[in-house]
C-alpha positions in Angstrom: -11.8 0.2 19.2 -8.8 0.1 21.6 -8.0 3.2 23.5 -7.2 6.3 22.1 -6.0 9.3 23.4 -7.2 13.0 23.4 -6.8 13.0 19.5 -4.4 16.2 18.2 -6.0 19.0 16.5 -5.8 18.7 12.2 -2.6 21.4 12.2 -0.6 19.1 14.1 -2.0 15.6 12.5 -0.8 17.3 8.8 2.7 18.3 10.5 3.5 15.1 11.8 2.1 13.4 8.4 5.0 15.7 6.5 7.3 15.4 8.9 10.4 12.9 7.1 10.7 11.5 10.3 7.8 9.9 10.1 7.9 5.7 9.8 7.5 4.9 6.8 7.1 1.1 5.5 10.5 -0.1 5.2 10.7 0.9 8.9 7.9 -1.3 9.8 8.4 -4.4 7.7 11.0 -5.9 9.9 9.1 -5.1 12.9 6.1 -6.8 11.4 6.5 -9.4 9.2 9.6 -12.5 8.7 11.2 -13.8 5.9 10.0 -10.9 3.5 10.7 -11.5 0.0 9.8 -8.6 -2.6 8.5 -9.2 -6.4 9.1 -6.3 -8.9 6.9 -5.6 -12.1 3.4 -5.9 -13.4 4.3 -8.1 -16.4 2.9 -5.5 -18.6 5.3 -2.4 -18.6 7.7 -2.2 -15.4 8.6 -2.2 -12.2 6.9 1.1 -9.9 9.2 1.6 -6.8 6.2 3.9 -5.0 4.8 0.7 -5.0 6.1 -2.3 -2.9 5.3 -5.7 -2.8 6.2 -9.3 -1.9 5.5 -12.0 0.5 6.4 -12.9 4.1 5.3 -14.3 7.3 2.9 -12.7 10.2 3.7 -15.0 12.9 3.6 -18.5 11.3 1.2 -17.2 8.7 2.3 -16.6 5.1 0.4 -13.5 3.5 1.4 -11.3 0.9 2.3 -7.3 1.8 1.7 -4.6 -0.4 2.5 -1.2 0.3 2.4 2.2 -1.0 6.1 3.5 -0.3 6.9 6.9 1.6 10.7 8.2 1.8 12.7 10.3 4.1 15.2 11.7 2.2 15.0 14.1 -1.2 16.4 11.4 -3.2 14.5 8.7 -2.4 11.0 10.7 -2.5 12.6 11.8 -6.3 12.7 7.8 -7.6 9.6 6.9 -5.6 8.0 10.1 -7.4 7.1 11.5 -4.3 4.6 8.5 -3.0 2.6 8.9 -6.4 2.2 5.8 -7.8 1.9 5.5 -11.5 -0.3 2.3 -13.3 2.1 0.0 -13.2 2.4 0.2 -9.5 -1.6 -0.7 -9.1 -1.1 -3.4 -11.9 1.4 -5.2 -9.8 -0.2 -4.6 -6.7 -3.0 -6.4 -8.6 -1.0 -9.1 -10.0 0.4 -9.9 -6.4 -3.0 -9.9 -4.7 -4.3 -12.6 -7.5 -1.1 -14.5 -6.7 -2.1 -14.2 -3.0 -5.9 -15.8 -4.2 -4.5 -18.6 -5.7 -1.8 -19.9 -2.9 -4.8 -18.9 0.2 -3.0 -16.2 1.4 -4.0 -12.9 3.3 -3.7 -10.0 1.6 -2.2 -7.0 4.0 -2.0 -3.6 2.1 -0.7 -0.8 3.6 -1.7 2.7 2.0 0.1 6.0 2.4 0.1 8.3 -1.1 -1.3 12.2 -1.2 -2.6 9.9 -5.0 -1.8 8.3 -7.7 -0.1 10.1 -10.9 -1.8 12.0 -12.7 1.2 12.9 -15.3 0.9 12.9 -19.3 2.7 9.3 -19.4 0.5 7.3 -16.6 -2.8 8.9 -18.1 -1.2 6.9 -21.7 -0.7 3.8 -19.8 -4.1 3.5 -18.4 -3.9 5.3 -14.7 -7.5 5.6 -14.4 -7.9 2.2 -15.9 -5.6 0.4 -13.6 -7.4 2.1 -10.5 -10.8 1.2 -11.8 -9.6 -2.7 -12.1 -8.4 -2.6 -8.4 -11.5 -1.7 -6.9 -13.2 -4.5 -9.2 -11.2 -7.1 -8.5 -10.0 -6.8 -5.0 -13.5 -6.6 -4.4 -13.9 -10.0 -5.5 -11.0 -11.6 -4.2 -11.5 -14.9 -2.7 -9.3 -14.4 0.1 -9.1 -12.1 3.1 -8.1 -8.5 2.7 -6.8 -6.3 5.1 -5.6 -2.1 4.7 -3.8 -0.3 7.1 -3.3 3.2 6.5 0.1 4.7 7.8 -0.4 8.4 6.9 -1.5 9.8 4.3 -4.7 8.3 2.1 -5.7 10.6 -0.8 -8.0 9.9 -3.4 -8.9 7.0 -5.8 -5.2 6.3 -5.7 -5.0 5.3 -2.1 -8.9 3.7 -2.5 -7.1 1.2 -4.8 -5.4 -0.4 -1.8 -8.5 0.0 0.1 -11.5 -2.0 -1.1 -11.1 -4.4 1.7 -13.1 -6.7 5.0 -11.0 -4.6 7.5 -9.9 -1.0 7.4 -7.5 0.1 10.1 -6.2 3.6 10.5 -3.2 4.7 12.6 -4.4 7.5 15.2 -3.3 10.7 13.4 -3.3 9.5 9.6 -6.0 10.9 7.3 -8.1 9.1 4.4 -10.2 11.2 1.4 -11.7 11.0 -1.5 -9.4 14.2 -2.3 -5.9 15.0 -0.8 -6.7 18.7 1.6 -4.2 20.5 -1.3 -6.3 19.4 -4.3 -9.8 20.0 -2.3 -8.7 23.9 -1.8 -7.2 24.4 -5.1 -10.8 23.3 -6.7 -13.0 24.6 -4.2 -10.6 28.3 -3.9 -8.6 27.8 -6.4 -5.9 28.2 -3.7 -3.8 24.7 -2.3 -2.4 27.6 0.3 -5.8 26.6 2.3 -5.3 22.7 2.9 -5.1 23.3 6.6 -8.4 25.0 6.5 -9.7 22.7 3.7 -9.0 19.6 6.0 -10.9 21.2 9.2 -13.9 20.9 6.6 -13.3 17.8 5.1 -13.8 15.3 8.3 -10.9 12.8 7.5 -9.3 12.0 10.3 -9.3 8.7 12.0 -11.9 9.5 14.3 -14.0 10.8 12.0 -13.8 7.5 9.6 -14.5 5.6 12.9 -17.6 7.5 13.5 -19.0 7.5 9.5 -18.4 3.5 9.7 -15.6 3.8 6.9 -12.6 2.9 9.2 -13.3 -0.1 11.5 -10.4 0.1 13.8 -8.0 2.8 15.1 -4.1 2.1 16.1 -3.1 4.1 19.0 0.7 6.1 18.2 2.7 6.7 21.3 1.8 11.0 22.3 4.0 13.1 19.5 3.4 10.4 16.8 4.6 7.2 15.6 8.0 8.8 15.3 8.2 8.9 19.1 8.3 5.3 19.7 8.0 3.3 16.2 8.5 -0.4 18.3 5.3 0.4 20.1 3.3 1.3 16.8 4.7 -1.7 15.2 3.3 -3.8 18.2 0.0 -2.1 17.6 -0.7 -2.4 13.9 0.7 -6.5 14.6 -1.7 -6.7 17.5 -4.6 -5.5 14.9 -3.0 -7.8 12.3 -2.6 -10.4 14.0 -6.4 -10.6 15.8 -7.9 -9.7 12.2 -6.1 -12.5 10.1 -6.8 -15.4 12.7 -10.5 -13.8 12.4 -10.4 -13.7 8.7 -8.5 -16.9 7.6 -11.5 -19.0 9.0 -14.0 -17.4 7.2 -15.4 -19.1 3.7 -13.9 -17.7 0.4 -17.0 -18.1 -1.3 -18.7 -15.4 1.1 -15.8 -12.9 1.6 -16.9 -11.0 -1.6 -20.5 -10.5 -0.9 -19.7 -9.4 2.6 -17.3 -7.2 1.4 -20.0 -5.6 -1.1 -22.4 -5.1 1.7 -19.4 -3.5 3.7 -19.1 -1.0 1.1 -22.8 -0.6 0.3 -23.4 0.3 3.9 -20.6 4.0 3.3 -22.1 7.1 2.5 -26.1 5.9 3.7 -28.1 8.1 5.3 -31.3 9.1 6.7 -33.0 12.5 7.5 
């Protein structure tokens, strides 16, 4: 783990997280990656702009990038449906990663959603479905895998850009099983309590780090990535970079199993 600083306390981690401010990954796509070229659509229904995709170059490497998409403005978080992305997003997200198998490219994903949709029409098209088939197959994917998350990771929404060999976290973005909002409104019946649901609920980066989920935290400048986005940037392609030339040289054949036993190895315990 590279060095971290005195971490902040959850209340200010969850205001920088909604802060608009906050980079988001159109901000760091230029910083990180050349020659990016973006594909649209699953080939099934449509096109999902809270999802983005497409491939470019990390150094002299081509990979493909796919991303979960935040906004900064009303209008843009309105056509992005407020980082919630509905089936169609995860089928081309899936479609783009078998792509990425076939030419022997990386896969970098980038997560940052509160979850996926969980509206009348994606629950028609499969949304459950579509998130079950991404942690299948990008489990099996014969090609390395990376996730990065930027801020936000809730639920089996972000977990479908997570099933991965190397899970980084930035220092003050959070990663569930359940978004803080949702966990109070079942467990109180009162979303008014995320701050004090996400003291309970052990999500942070350091956290993850400890648990063996996350297997690398990204230091942000102090007061956030905000404060200095070129030196997060240089962090997450620092991490990138290390893990792909790591990665790359590794057998295909083996990079599923490992990645089972990766998994297999969350959540063990012993009294």
């Amino acid at each position: 783990m590279n060095d971290v600083k005195q971490p902040l306390s959850m209340q200010q981690k969850l205001d920088l997280l909604k802060n608009l401010g906050r980079p988001v990954i159109h901000d760091y796509i230029p910083l990180l990656f050349g020659e990016f070229i973006e594909f649209h659509g699953d080939r099934y229904y449509n096109d999902d702009p809270a999802v983005l995709g497409g491939i470019c170059l990390l150094g002299d490497t081509p990979v493909t990038v796919i991303s979960q998409v935040r906004a900064k403005d009303i209008e843009t978080l309105q056509r992005i449906n407020f980082s919630m992305p509905h089936p169609e997003g995860y089928r081309k997200a899936l479609r783009l990663a078998k792509q990425a198998e076939k030419f022997k490219r990386p896969v970098i994903l980038f997560i940052d959603t509160p979850g996926a949709y969980c509206g009348v029409g994606a629950e028609e098209r499969g949304q459950g479905e579509a998130i079950a088939r991404n942690l299948h197959e990008f489990m099996m994917l014969k090609t390395p895998v990376i996730s990065v998350v930027l801020g936000e990771g809730g639920s089996g929404g972000a977990l479908a850009l997570g099933v991965c060999d190397k899970l980084a976290m930035l220092e003050n973005a959070l990663y569930s099983v359940i978004s803080p909002k949702g966990f109070a409104s079942i467990l109180w019946k009162d979303g008014s309590r995320e701050r004090e649901a996400a003291e309970l609920m052990k999500i942070t980066a350091e956290d993850l780090y400890r648990f063996g989920v996350c297997d690398y935290i990204i230091a942000e400048p102090e007061g956030g990535a905000a404060k200095d986005i070129n030196m997060t940037a240089a962090n997450i392609n620092a991490f990138l970079t290390e893990t792909v030339k790591n990665l790359i040289n590794e057998n295909p054949d083996r990079l599923p199993d490992k990645r089972y036993q990766k998994f297999r190895k969350i959540g063990v315990f012993t009294e």
